[in-house]
C-alpha positions as CSV (number, residue, x, y, z in Angstrom):
1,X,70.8,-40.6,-59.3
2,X,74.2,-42.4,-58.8
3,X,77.4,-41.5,-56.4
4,X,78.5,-39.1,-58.9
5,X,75.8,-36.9,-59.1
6,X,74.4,-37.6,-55.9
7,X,77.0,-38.8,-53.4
8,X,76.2,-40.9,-50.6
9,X,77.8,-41.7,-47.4
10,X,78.5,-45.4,-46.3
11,X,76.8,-46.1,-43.9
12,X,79.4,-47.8,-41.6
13,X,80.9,-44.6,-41.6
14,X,80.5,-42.5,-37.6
15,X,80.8,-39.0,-37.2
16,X,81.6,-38.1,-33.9
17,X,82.9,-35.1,-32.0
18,X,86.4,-36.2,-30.5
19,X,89.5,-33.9,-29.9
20,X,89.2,-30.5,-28.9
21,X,85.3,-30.8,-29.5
22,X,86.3,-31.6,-33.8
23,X,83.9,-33.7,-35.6
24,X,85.4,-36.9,-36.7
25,X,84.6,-39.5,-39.2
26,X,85.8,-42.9,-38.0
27,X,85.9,-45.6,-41.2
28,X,85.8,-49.1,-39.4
29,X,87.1,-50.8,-42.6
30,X,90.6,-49.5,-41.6
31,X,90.6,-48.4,-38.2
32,X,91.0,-44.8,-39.2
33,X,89.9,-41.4,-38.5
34,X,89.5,-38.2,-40.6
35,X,89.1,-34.9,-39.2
36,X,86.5,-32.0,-40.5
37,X,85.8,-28.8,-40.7
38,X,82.2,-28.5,-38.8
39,X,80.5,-27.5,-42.4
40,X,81.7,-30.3,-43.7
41,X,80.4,-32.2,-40.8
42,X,77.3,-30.7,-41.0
43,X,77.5,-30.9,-44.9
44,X,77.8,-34.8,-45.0
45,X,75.0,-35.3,-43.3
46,X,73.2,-34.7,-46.7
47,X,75.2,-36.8,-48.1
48,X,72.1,-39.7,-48.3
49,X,71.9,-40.5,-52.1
50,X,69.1,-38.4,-52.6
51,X,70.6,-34.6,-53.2
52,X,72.4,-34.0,-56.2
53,X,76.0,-31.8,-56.6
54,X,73.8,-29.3,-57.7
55,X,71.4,-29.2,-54.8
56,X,74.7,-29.3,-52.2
57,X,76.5,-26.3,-54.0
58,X,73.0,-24.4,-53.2
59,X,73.2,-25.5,-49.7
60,X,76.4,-24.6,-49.3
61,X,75.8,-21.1,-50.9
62,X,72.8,-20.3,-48.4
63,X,74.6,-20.6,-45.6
64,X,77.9,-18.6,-46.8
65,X,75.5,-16.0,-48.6
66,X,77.4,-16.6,-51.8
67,X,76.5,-17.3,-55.1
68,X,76.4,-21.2,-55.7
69,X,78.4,-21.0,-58.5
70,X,81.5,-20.0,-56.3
71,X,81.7,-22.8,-54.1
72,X,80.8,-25.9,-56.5
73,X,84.7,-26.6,-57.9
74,X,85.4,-26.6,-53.7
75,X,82.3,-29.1,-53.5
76,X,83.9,-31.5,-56.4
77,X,87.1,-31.8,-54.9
78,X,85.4,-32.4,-51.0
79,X,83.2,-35.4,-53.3
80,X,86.6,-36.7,-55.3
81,X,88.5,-36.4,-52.2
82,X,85.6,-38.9,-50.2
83,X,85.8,-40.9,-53.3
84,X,89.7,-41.5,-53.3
85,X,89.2,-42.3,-50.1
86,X,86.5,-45.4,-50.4
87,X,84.2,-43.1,-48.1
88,X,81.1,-42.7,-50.7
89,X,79.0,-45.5,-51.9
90,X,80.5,-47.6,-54.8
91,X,83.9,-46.2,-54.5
92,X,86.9,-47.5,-53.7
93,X,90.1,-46.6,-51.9
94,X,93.1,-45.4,-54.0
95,X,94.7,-46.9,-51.3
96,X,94.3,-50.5,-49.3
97,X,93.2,-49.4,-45.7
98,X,95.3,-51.3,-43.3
99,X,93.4,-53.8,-41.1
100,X,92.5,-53.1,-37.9
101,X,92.3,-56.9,-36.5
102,X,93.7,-60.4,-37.4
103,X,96.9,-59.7,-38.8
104,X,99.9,-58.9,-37.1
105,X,102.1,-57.3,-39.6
106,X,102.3,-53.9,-40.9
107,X,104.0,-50.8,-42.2
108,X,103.0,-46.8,-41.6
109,X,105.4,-44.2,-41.4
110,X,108.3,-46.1,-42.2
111,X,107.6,-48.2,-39.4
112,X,107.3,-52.2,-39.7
113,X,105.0,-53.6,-36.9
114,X,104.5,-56.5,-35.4
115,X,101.6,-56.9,-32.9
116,X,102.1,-59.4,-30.1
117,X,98.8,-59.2,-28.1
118,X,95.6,-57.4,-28.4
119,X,94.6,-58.2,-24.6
120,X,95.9,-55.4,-22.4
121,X,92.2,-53.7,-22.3
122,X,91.2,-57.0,-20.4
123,X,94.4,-57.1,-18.1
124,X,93.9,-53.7,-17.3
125,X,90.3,-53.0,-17.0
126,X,90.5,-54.2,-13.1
127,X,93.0,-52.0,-12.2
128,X,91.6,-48.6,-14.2
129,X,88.1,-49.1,-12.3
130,X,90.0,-48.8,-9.1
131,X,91.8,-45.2,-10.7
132,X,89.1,-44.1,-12.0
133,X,87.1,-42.5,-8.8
134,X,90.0,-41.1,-7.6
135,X,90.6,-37.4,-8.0
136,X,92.1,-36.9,-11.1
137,X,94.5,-33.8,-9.7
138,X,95.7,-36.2,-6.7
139,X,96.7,-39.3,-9.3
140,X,98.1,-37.1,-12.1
141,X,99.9,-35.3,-9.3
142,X,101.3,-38.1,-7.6
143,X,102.7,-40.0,-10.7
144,X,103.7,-36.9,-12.8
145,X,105.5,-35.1,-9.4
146,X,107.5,-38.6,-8.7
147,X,108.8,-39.1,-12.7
148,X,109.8,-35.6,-13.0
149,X,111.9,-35.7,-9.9
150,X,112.9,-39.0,-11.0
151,X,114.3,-37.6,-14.2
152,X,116.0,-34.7,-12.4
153,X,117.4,-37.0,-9.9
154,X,118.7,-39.4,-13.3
155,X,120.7,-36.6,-15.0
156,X,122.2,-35.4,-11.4
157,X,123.2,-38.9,-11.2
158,X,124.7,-39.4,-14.5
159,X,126.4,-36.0,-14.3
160,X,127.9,-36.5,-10.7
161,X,128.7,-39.5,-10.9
162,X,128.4,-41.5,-14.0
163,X,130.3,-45.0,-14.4
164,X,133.9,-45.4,-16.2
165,X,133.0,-47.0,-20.1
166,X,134.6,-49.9,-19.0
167,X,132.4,-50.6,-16.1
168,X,129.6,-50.9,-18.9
169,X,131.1,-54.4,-19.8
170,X,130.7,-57.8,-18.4
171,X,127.2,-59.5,-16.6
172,X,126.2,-56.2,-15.0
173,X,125.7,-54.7,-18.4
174,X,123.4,-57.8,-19.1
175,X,121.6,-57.5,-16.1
176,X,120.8,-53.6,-16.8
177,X,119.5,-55.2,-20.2
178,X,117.2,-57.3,-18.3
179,X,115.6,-54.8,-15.9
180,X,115.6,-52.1,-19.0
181,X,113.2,-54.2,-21.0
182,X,111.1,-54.6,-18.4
183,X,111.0,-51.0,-18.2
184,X,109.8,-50.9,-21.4
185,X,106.9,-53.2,-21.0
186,X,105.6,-50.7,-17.7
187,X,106.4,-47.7,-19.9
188,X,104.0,-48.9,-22.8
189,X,101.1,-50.5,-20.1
190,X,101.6,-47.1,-18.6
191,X,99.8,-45.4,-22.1
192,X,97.7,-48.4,-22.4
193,X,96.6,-47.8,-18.7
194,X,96.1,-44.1,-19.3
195,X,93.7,-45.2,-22.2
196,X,91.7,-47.6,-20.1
197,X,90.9,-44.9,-17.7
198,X,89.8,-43.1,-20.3
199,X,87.8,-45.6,-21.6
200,X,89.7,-45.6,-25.2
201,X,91.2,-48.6,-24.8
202,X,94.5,-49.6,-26.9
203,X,94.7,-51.8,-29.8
204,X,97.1,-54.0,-29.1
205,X,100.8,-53.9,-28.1
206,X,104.1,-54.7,-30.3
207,X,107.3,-53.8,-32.0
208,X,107.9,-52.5,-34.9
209,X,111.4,-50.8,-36.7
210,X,111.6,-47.0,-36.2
211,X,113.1,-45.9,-39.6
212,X,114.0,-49.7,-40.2
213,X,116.6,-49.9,-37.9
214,X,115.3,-49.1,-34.3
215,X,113.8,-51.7,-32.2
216,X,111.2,-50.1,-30.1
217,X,108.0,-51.3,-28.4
218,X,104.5,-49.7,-29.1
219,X,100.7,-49.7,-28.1
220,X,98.3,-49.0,-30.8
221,X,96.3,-45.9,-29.3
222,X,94.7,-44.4,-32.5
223,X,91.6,-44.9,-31.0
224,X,93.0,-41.7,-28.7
225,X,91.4,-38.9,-31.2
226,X,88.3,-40.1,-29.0
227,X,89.5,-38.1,-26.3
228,X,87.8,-34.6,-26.5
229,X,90.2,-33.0,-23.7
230,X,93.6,-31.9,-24.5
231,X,94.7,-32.7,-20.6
232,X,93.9,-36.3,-21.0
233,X,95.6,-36.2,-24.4
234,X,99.1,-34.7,-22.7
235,X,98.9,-37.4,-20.1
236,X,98.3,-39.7,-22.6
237,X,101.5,-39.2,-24.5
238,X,103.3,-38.4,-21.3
239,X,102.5,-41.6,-19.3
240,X,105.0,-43.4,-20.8
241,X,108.1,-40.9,-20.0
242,X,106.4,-40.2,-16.4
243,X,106.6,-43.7,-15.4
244,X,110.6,-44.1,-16.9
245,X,110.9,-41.1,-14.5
246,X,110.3,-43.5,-11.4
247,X,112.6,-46.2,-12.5
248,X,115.2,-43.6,-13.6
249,X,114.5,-41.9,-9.8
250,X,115.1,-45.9,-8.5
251,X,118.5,-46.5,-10.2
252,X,120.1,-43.2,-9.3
253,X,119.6,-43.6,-6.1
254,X,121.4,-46.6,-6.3
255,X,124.0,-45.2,-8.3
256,X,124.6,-42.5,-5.8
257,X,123.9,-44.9,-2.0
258,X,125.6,-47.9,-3.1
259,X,128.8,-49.4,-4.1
260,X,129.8,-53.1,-6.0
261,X,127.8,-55.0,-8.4
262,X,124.5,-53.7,-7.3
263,X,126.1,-49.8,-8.5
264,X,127.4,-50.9,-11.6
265,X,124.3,-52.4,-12.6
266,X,122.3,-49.6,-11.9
267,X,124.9,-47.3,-13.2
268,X,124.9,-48.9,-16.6
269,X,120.5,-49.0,-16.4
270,X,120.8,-45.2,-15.9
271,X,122.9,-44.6,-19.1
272,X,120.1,-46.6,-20.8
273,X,117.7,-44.9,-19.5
274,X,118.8,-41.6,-20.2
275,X,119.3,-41.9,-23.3
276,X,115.5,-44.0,-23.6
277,X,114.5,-40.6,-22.5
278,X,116.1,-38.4,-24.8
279,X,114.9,-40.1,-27.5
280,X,111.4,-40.6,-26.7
281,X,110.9,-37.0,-25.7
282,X,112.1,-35.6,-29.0
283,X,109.4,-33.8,-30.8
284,X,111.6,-34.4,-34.2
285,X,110.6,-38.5,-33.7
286,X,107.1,-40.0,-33.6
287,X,107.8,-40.2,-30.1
288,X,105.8,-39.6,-27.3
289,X,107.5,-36.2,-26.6
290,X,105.5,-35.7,-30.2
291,X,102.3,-37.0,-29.3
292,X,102.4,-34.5,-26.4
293,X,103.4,-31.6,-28.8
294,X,100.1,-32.4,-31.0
295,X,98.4,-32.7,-28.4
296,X,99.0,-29.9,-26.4
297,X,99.0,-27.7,-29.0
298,X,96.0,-29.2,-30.9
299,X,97.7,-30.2,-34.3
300,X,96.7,-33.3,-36.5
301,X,99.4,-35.7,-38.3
302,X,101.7,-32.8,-37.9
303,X,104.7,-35.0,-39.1
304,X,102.5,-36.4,-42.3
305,X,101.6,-33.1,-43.5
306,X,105.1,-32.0,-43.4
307,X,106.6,-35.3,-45.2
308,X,103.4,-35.0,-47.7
309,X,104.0,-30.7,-48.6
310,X,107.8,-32.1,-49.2
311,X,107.1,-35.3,-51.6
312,X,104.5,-33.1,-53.2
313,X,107.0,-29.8,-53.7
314,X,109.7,-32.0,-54.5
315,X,107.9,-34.1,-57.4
316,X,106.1,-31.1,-58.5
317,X,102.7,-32.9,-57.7
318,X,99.6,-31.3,-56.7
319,X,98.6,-30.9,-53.6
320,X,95.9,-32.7,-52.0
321,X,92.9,-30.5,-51.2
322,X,93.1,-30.8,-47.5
323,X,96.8,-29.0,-47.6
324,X,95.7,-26.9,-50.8
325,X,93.6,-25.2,-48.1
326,X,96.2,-24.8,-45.4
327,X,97.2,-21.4,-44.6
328,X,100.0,-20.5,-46.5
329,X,102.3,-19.8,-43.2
330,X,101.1,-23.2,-42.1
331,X,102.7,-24.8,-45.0
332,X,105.8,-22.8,-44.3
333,X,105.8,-24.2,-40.6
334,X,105.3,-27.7,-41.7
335,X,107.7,-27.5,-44.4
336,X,110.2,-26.4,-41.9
337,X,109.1,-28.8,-39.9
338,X,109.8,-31.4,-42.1
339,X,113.4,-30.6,-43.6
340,X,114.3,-30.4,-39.4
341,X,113.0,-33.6,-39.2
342,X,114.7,-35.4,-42.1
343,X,118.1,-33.5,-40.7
344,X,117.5,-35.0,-37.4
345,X,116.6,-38.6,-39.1
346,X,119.8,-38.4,-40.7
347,X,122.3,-37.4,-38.1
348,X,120.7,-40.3,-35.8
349,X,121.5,-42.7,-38.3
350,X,125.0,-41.9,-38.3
351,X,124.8,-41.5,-34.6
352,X,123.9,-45.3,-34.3
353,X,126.6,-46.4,-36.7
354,X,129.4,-44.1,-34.7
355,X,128.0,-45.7,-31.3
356,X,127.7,-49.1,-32.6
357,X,132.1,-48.8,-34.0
358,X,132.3,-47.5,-31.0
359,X,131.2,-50.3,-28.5
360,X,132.8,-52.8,-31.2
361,X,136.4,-51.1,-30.7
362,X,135.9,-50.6,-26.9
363,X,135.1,-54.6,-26.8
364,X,138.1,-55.1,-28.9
365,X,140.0,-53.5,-26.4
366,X,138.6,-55.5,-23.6
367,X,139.8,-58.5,-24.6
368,X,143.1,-60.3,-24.2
């Protein structure tokens, strides 16, 4: 019998119960995961080359106690969909799976990448086995209590007493640069961190364009869908924001106890990390506010599906099986979802444009 009539699994391929308690395949060829129902899960483990489509239907029938006949077209598409996917045995993917090691470029989600080092597991590892006996109530407590009031503290700051635009010019404004990078490097080790306590450790860390246009830094933590509580998923997605909280907390306190340089270089840090803030909490960006909205509330590629029902509506395309079977008030939501989305995208866009005239007239003005 061959793949067609009698499909079989590669056997790289790792089932494993990750999120939530979901079975997950894991394909090491391209670092990715797919989620399944638990039928299929317990389906594919016939999968061996040795039970034909025929044989499978009748197993699936037994345990629905329906005729065979009336699941076999939903059988055939679960088998083409495995094949389009490179999943069976002499079959290929439709598409080439990104690699998962060795190169440093790459694109997803119209995101270019750049990966500059794949070593924070081992720079971390020392520190994480010091967390890790600790009570996880008294950690998460600690660091989530002092970035929350941190954040408060920030926007009382920038309210009350937030500094003139043209304070925002001159060395100070280069300093705040400095120190705001560097708060982006603690910010991503901060997920990376999370992982490693977790014992999911990330990728790698790097750059990439959001949209092709945003700089922003990045740790690869796909490997997260490993995590089978929703908690350490949240914190996950959160560490990064927490731990702004602190150094927003630091330079408001400036802002608001001191005077001279040292205020006007915090007070330009705070605007910058303010608005670092807003935008990586926004649930309409694959930002970490995002990651914490799928994972508290248990979704899967969330922004995918949407952008995938609207390419497929718009082109009049079929859908794939996997959103064929989506609930049809699902689809509505993710839809939704996804026209909000676009919306936002485009109003940021011209955002950044406005901000960057902006800061191009107000130097203008600045100068003799």
């Amino acid at each position: 019998m061959d793949t067609c009539t009698a499909p079989k699994l590669r056997e790289d391929l790792e089932i494993i119960r990750g999120m939530d308690d979901h079975p997950l395949m894991f394909d090491p060829k391209g670092g990715t995961y797919h989620r399944l129902t638990k039928s299929a899960a317990a389906l594919l483990r016939q999968f061996d080359g040795a039970h034909s489509l025929d044989e499978l239907s009748a197993l699936m029938a037994e345990r629905r106690g329906v005729p065979a006949e009336g699941v076999r077209g939903e059988l055939t598409a679960f088998v083409d969909e495995l094949s389009r996917s490179g999943l069976l045995v002499g079959t290929e993917a439709e598409r080439e799976p990104k690699k998962r090691a060795g190169g440093r470029f790459g694109t997803s989600m119209l995101m270019p990448r750049f990966v500059i080092t794949r070593s924070l597991p081992t720079v971390l590892e020392p520190v994480a086995r010091l967390l890790r006996p600790v009570p996880s109530w008294l950690s998460v407590g600690v660091f989530a209590g002092g970035g929350i009031l941190g954040i408060l503290l920030g926007l009382y700051a920038v309210l009350t007493s937030a500094p003139p635009a043209k304070d925002l010019l001159g060395t100070g404004t280069l300093v705040a640069i400095a120190l705001m990078f560097l708060q982006i490097l603690v910010h991503e080790s901060a997920h990376a961190m999370v992982c490693q306590v977790l014992k999911v450790p990330v990728r790698g860390l790097g750059v990439a364009l959001l949209f092709y246009f945003m700089p922003l830094a990045y740790v690869d933590r796909t490997d997260a869908y490993r995590v089978r509580s929703r908690g350490g998923r949240v914190l996950l997605a959160v560490a990064g924001p927490l731990s702004d909280g602190w150094f927003t907390g630091a330079a408001a306190l400036l802002v608001l106890t001191t005077d001279g340089p040292v205020a006007q270089v915090a007070g330009a840090l705070l605007i910058f990390q303010m608005l670092n803030l807003v935008t990586n909490i926004n649930p309409m960006l694959p930002s970490d506010g995002y990651a914490a909205l799928e994972a508290g509330f248990g979704l899967v590629d969330a922004r995918g599906r949407a952008f995938t029902l609207l390419k497929h509506r718009l082109l009049g395309r079929p859908l794939p099986g996997f959103l064929e079977r989506m609930p049809a008030r699902s689809r509505r939501l993710h839809v939704t979802y996804g026209i909000v989305c676009c919306v936002y995208t485009v109003a940021l866009g011209f955002f950044v444009v406005q901000s960057l005239i902006w800061s191009f007239e107000l130097v203008g003005r600045s100068m003799p």
